[in-house]
C-alpha positions as CSV (number, residue, x, y, z in Angstrom):
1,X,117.0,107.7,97.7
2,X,117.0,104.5,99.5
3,X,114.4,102.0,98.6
4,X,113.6,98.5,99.4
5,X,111.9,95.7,97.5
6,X,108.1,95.1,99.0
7,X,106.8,91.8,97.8
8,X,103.2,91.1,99.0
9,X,99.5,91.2,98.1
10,X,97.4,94.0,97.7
11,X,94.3,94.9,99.3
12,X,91.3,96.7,98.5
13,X,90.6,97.8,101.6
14,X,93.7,99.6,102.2
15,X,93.9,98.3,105.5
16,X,97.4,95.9,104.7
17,X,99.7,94.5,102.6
18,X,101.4,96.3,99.7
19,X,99.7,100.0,100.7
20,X,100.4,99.9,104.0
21,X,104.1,98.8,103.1
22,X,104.3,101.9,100.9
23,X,102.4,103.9,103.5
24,X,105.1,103.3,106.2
25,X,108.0,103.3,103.9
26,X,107.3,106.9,103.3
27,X,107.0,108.0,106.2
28,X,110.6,107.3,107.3
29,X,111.4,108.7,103.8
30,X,112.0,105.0,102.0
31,X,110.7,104.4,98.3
32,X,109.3,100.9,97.3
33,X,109.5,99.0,94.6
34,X,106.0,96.6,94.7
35,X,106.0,93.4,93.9
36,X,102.5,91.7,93.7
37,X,102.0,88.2,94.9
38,X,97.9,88.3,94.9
39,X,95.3,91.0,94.5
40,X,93.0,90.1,97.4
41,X,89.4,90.9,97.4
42,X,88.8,92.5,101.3
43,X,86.8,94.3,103.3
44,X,88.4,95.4,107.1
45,X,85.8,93.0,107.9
46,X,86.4,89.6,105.4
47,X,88.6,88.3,102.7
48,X,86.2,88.3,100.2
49,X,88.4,86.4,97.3
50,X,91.9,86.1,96.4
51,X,93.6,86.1,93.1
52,X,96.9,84.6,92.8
53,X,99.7,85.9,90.6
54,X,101.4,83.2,88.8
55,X,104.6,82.5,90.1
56,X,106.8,83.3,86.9
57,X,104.7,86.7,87.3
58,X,106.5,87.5,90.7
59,X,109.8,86.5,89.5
60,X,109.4,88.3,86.3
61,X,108.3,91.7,88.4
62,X,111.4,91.0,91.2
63,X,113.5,91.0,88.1
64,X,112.7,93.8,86.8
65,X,112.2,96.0,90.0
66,X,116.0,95.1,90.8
67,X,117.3,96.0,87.2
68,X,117.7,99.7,87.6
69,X,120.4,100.3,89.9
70,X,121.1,101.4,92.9
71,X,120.3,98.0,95.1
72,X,117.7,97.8,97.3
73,X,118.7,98.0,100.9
74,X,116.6,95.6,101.7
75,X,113.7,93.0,101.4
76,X,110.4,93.1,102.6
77,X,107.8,89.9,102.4
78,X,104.7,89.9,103.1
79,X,102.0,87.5,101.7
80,X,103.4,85.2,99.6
81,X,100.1,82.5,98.8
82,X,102.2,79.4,97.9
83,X,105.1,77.3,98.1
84,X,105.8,78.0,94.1
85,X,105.8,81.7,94.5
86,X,107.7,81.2,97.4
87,X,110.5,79.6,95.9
88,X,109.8,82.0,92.6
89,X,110.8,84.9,94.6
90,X,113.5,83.5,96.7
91,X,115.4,82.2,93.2
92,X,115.0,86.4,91.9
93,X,116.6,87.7,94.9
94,X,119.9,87.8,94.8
95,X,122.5,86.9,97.6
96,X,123.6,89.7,100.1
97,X,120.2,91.8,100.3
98,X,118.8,91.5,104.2
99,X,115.2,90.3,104.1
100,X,112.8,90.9,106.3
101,X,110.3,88.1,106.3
102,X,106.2,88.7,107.9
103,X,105.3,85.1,107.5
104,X,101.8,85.7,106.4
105,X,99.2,82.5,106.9
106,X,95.8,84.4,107.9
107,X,94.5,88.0,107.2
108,X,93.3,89.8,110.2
109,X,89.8,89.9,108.6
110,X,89.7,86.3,108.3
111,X,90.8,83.4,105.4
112,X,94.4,81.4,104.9
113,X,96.7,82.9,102.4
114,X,99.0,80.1,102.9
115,X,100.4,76.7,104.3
116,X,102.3,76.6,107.0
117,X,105.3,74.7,105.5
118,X,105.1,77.0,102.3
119,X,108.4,79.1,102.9
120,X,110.9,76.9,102.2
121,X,114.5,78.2,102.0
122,X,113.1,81.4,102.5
123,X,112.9,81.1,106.2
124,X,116.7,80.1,106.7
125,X,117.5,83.2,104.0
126,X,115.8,86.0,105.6
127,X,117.7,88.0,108.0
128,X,114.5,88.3,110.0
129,X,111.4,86.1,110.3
130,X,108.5,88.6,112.5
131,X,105.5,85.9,113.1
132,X,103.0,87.0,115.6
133,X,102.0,84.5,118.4
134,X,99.8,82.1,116.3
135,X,102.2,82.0,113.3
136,X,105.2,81.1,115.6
137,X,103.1,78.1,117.0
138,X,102.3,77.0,113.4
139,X,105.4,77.3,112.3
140,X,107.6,75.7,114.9
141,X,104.8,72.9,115.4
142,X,105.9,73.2,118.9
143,X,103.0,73.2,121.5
144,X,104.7,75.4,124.4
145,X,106.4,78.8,125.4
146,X,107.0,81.6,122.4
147,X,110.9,80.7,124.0
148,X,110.5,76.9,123.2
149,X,109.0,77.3,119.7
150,X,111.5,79.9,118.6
151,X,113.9,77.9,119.8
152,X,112.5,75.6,117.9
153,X,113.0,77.5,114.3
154,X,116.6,79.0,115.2
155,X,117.0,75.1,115.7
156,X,115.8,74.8,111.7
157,X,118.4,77.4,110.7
158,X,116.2,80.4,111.3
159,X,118.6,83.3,111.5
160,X,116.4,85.5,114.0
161,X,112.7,85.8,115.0
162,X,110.4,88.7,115.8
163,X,108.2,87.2,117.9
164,X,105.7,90.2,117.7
165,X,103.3,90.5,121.3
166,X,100.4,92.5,119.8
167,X,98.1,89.4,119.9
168,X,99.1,88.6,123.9
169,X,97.9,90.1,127.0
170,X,99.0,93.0,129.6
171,X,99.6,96.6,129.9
172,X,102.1,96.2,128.0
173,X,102.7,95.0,124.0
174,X,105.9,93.0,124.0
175,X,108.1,92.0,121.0
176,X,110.8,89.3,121.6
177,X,114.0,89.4,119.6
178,X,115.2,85.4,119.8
179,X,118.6,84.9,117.8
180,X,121.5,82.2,118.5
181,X,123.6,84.5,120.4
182,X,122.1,84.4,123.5
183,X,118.7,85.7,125.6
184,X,115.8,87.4,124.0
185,X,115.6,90.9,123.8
186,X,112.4,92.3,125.0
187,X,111.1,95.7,123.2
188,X,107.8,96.9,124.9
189,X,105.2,100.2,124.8
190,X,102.4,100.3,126.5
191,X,99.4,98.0,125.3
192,X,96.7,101.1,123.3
193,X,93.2,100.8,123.3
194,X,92.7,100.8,119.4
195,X,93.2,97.9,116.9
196,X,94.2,98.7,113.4
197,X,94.5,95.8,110.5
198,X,97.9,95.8,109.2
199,X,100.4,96.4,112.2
200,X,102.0,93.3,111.5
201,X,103.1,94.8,107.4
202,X,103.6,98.2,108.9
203,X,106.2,96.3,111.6
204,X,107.9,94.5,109.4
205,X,108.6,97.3,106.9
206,X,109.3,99.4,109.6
207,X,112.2,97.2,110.3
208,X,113.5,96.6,106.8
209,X,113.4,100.6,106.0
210,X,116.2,100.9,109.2
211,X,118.2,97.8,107.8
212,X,118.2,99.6,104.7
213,X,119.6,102.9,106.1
214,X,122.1,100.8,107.6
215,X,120.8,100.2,111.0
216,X,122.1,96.5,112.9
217,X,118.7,93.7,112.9
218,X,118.7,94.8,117.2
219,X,118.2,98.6,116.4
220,X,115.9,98.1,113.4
221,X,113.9,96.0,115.3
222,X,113.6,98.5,118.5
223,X,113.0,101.5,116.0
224,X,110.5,99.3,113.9
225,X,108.9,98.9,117.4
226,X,108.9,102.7,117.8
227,X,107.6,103.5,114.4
228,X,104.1,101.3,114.6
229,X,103.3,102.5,118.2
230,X,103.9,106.4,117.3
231,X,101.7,105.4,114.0
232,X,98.7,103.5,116.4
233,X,98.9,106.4,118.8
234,X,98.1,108.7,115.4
């Protein structure tokens, strides 16, 4: 069966992270190998307390989830928490595997799960970097258009950004695909009247599950699109 390598936090609420990486996995028939960076202490409401993993922890577990062959097909990160298990993780991957990178700095219910210039090499490794509209402004540093601030990161040797539209305004939800090929590439749905924690895991995943089958980044991405509106519309 093909399975990918989920690295994230949990959450007791089930609302994100690691569950709801497994939750969409499955559903387009992907296993997952967890990998847990935190156990966070939430409500849909707050972020009640977070417990860190030591770094050598989520090295030791990325170790050990990729010893039983076959390989993953891909990578998917979520909440990562610091700069030391950023680079912990990175140095356990090894080279080839495409990963999809959510770059986690807030919860939706509120606290930072990490610094802004935490990532490191990570961000020039991943195949795909998905930030939503307030993590691309933070992470560019670039006060402006999402065009000039993912500019901005391909300019840093980002490989491709997800600019994810689910925070913006309009009928409709937008997602902008910027790489250094050429224009973005807009995916839309209509904008729905319900807001669910976790859309951003469930994207990302979503995304990482169609690499794995084999899927190129611009049809993972539109599919991934697919996959969380049918799953809001639910």
């Amino acid at each position: 069966m093909t399975w990918i390598l989920a690295i994230g936090g949990t959450d007791s609420s089930g609302g994100a992270g690691l569950s709801r990486d497994t939750a969409m996995a499955a559903a387009l028939g992907v296993s997952v190998r967890p990998v847990v960076t935190a156990v966070t202490v939430q409500t849909n409401e707050a972020v009640l307390a977070v417990h860190p993993c030591p770094a050598l922890s989520v090295a030791d577990q990325a170790r050990a989830a990729l010893a039983t062959p076959p390989r993953p097909g891909a990578v998917k990160i979520g909440m990562l928490g610091s700069a030391a298990v950023a680079e912990a993780a990175g140095a356990a991957l090894p080279a080839g595997l495409p990963i999809v990178l959510d770059p986690v700095l807030k919860a939706s219910s509120g606290g930072t799960l990490m610094a802004a210039d935490g990532f490191g090499v990570l961000l020039r490794r991943a195949a795909l970097v998905t930030p939503n509209l307030a993590e691309l402004e933070v992470l560019s540093g670039v006060l402006g258009s999402p065009e000039a601030q993912a500019a901005a990161l391909l300019a840093l040797g980002v490989r491709a950004v997800l600019v994810k539209g689910g925070h913006g305004t309009g009928a409709e939800s937008t997602d902008l695909l910027f790489t250094p090929d050429g224009p973005p590439l807009a995916y839309a749905a209509p904008r729905l009247a319900v807001s669910k924690r976790g859309t951003g895991c469930s994207l990302a995943t979503a995304v990482a599950c169609h690499l794995a089958k084999g899927s190129s980044l611009l049809a993972a991405c539109r599919n991934g699109k697919e996959d969380v509106h049918r799953w809001l519309r639910r």
